[in-house]
DRENZA-847215 format. One line per 10 residues: their letters; for each residue x, y, z of C-alpha. Coordinates in nm, 3 decimals. Example, Ala and Ser with C-alpha at 12.3 -4.5 7.8 and 13.67 -1.06 7.14 Angstrom:
// DRENZA-847215
AS	1.230,-0.450,0.780; 1.367,-0.106,0.714
This chain:
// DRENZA-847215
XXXXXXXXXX	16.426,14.357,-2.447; 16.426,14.587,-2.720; 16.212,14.392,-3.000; 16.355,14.573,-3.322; 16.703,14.500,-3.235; 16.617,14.177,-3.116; 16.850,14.226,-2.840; 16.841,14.216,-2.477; 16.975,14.508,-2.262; 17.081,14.531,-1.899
XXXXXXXXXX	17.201,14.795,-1.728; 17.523,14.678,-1.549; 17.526,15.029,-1.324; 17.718,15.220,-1.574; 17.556,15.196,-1.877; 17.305,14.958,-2.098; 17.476,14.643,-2.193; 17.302,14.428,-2.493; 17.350,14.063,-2.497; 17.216,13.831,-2.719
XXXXXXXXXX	17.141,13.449,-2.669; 17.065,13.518,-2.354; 16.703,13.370,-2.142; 16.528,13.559,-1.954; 16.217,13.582,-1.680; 16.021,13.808,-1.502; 15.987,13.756,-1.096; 15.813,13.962,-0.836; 16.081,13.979,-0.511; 15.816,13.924,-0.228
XXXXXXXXXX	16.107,13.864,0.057; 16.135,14.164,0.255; 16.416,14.324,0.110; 16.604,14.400,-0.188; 16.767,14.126,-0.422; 17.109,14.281,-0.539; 17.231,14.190,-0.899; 17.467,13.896,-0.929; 17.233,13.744,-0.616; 17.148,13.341,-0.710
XXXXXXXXXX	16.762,13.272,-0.681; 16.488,13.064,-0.696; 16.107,13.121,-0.829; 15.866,12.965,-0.591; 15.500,13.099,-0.536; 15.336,13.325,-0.726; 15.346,13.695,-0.618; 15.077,13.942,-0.823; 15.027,13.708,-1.113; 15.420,13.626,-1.118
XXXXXXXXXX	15.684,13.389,-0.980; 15.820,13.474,-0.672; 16.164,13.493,-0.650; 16.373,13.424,-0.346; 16.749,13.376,-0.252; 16.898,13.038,-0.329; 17.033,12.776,-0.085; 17.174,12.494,-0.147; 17.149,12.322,0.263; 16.783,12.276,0.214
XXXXXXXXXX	16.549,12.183,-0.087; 16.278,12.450,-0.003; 16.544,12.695,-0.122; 16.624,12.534,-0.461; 16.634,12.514,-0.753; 16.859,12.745,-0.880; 16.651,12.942,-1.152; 16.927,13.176,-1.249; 17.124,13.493,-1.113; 16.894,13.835,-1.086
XXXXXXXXXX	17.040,14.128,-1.313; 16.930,14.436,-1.149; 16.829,14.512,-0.760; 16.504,14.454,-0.703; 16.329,14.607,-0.420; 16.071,14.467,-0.233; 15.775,14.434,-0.401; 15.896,14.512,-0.726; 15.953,14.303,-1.068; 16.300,14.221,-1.160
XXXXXXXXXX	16.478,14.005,-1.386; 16.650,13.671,-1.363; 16.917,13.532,-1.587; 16.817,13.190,-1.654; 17.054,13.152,-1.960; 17.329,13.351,-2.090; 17.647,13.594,-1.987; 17.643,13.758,-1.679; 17.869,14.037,-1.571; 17.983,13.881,-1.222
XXXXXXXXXX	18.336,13.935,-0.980; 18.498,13.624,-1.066; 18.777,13.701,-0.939; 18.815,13.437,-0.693; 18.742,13.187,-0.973; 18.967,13.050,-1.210; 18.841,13.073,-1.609; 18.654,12.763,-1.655; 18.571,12.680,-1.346; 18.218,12.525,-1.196
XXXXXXXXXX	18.020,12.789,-0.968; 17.776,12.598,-0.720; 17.495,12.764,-0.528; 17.618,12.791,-0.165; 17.498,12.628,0.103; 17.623,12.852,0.327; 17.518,13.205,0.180; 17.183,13.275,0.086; 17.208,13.394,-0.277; 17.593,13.338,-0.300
XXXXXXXXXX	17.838,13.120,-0.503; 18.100,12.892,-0.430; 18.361,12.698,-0.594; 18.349,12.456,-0.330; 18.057,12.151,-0.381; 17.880,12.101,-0.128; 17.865,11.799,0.048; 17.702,11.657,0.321; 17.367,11.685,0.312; 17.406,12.013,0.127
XXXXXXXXXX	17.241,11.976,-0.229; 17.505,12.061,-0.499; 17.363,12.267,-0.766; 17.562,12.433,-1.031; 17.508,12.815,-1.152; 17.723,12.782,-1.402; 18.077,12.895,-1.525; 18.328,13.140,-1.470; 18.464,13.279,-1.813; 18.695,13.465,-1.684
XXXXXXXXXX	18.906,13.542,-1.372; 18.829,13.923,-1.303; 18.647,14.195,-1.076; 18.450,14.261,-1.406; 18.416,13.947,-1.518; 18.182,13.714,-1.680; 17.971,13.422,-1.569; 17.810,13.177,-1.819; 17.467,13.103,-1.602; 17.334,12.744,-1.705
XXXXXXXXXX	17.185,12.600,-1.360; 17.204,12.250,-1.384; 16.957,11.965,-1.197; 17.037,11.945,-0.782; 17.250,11.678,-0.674; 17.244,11.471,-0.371; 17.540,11.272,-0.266; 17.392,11.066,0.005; 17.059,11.009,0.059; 16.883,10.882,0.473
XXXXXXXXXX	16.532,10.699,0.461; 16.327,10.686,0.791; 16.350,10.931,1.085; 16.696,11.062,1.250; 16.683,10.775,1.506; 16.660,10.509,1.234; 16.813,10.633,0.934; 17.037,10.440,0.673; 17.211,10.569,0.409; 17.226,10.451,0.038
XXXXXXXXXX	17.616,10.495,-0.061; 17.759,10.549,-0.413; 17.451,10.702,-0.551; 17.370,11.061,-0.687; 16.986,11.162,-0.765; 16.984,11.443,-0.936; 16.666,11.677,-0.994; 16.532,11.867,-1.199; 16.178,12.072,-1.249; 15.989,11.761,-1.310
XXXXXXX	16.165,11.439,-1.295; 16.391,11.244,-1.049; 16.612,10.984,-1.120; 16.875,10.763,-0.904; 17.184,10.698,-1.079; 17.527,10.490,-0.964; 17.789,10.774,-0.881
């Protein structure tokens, strides 16, 4: 963030990038290794006075939500930023422009085109701008959805069909799909 300008930079490996409208936090990586850029995470615990961040998963709720996609590597130990709004330089290459990008369910950190279903949760990251190796992801996480949800234990479950609940930070709601 460079106040003057009112702009906020990113170095994308090459050189400093500046975009603008673009949200922002701080997060302390506290896994064990390094978070690439472009890797999907959540903030859980707090790490050294800061949210932790970890990478997102979208089989298991402990692993969600999605806060946003992490711009730079960030070692061990170390602060980094996450994207929680804005323009991302991302490989969307396997995307088509326009299309929904959903935390995986079956890559920590990773993307997919593909919701997931199941018990998976189905979160989305956001949207692909572009189709390109240098492209551009619009990162707006949305609230976790559940397509099917089991009461009771896995002897003597039952499911409640046609509904979605969907998630978010603070409130929970059950709507007809």
């Amino acid at each position: 963030w460079v106040a003057d300008e009112k702009q906020f930079f990113y170095y994308d490996g090459t050189s400093w990038v500046a975009q603008t409208q673009n949200v922002a936090v701080v997060g302390r990586n506290a896994t064990g290794g390094t978070l690439t850029a472009g890797t999907v995470v959540t903030l859980n615990n707090a790490s050294s006075g800061l949210p932790s961040i970890a990478k997102a998963k979208a089989d298991r709720l402990s692993t969600l939500p999605v806060a946003g996609v992490v711009l730079n590597d960030v070692a061990n130990g170390a602060n980094g930023l996450v994207l929680t709004r804005g323009v991302i330089a991302f490989d969307t290459s396997g995307y088509a422009a326009g299309q929904t990008i959903y935390a995986s369910a079956s890559s920590s950190g990773g993307v997919t085109a593909t919701k997931p279903s199941g018990f998976d949760r189905a979160q989305v990251v956001g949207i692909a701008l572009d189709s390109s190796a240098s492209g551009r992801l619009l990162v707006l996480p949305r609230p976790i959805e559940t397509n099917t949800l089991r009461l009771g234990n896995s002897a003597n479950s039952s499911a409640i069909a046609n509904t979605t609940t969907k998630t978010d930070f603070s409130v929970t709601q059950t709507v007809p799909a």
